[in-house]
C-alpha positions, 0 to 999 in steps of 0.5 A: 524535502516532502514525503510521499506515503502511498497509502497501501492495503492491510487487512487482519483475520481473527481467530478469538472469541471476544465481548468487544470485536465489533469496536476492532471492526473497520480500516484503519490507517496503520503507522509503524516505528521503524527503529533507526529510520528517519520516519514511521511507515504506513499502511491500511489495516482492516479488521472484519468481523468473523463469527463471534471474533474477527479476522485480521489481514495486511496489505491484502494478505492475512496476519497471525491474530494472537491475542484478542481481550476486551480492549487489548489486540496482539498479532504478528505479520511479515512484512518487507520496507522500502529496501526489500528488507524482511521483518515479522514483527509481533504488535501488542495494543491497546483501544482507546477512544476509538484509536489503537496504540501500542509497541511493536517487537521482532524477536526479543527486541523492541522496534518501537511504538505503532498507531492505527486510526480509523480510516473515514468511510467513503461518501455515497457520491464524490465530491466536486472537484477541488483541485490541489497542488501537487508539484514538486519533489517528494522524497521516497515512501515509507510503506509496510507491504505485507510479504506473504500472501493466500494466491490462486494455484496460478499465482502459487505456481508463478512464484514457486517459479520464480528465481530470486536470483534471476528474475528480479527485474532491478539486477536486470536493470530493467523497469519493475513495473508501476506497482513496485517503483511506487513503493521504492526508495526513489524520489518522484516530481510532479509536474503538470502540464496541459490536460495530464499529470507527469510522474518522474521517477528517479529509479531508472528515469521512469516516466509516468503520464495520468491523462485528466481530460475525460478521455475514456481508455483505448479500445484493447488496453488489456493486452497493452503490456506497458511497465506503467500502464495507461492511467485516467485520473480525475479529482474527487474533492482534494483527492487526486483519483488515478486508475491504471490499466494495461499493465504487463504481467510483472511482480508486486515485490523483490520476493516475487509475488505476482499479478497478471497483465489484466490487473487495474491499479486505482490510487489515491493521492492527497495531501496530510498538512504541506509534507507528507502525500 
């Protein structure tokens, strides 16, 4: 079976003066061990530059920098897989010819070896489009997806709100939401059809369409209040490019991180060699 690895924000704040910060500065794909499982997850690191060090943050929120010496790069971060599960683990690593590499820990033992390569930056204009196949059956993500955040007072009252018990939409059997079943342990399929995309999920037998025939959004989407909003996609090249909108106000996570019914969700969806989305 193929697998699907959404690819997922990180972003890293420093806090170290250093002689080489600039050759840290930039995104980066992040690959991560997971002990037992069958294979790593994935996701976006970005380091900035932050006066004379850097600042470090995953997955839109900021990570602990510990350690930062010439070559070398140590940090921690709390972070959540596909089962909910939560973990801090502290990464030490070292740049080499432009990509870093190291191992990972929690607590006293090993989890095993991580990877960030540079991410390309983005052309000036898109490319023509050059449409792939994407249909069939992809099994579930394997994503890191960072577990605290900095939110407004708003968010911080939502989630202070929030009853882990109670309010978590799966022990209601309800749909969670786009951004929460695109990152489950669930299988999709892709199957297309004339001028749309369909999305099946798995997870409560979800169904997602992504309209590719121009068409702009409805006039009032905002207010729309979809589980899975209203997605326009187009092709840049071999990338399928996915804007969603008008999504009801729900929850990013199982610990409740929030975002409101006015959110926009831009994907990008492509192939690594015939296995991996």
């Amino acid at each position: 079976m193929r697998k699907l690895i959404p690819a997922v924000c990180l972003v890293f704040s420093p806090v170290t003066a250093i002689g080489q910060a600039s050759e840290f500065v930039g995104e980066w794909l992040l690959w991560l061990e997971q002990g037992n499982a069958r294979r790593p997850a994935y996701g976006t690191l970005t380091i900035e530059p932050s006066g004379d060090s850097v600042s470090v943050y995953i997955d839109g929120g900021p990570v602990n920098l510990l350690a930062l010496d010439g070559d070398r790069i140590r940090f921690d971060f709390d972070w959540t897989d596909v089962g909910d599960r939560e973990h801090l683990s502290v990464l030490d690593g070292v740049l080499d010819d432009g990509i870093l590499t190291g191992t990972a820990t929690e607590g006293a033992e090993a989890r095993g070896a991580w990877r960030a390569t540079p991410k390309a930056a983005p052309e000036s204009l898109p490319p023509a489009p050059d449409p792939v196949d994407l249909t069939g059956i992809w099994g579930g993500p394997a994503i890191i997806s960072k577990y605290s955040f900095d939110h407004t007072e708003a968010g911080q009252a939502a989630q202070a709100a929030y009853d882990l018990t109670m309010d978590d939409p799966i022990l209601r059997c309800v749909s969670d939401g786009l951004i929460r079943m695109s990152h489950g342990p669930f299988d999709i399929e892709i199957v297309e059809g004339s001028g749309r995309i369909f999305i099946l999920h798995e997870d409560l037998h979800e169904v997602r369409r992504i309209y590719m025939d121009g068409r702009p959004f409805p006039d009032g989407i905002d207010d729309a209040h979809l589980s899975m909003g209203y997605s326009l996609g187009r092709w840049e090249g071999s990338t399928l490019v996915i804007e969603t909108r008008g999504l009801k106000k729900a929850v990013w996570d199982a610990a409740g991180m929030p975002f409101n019914a006015g959110a926009v969700v831009t994907e990008r969806w492509y192939l690594e060699g015939a296995e991996n989305l």
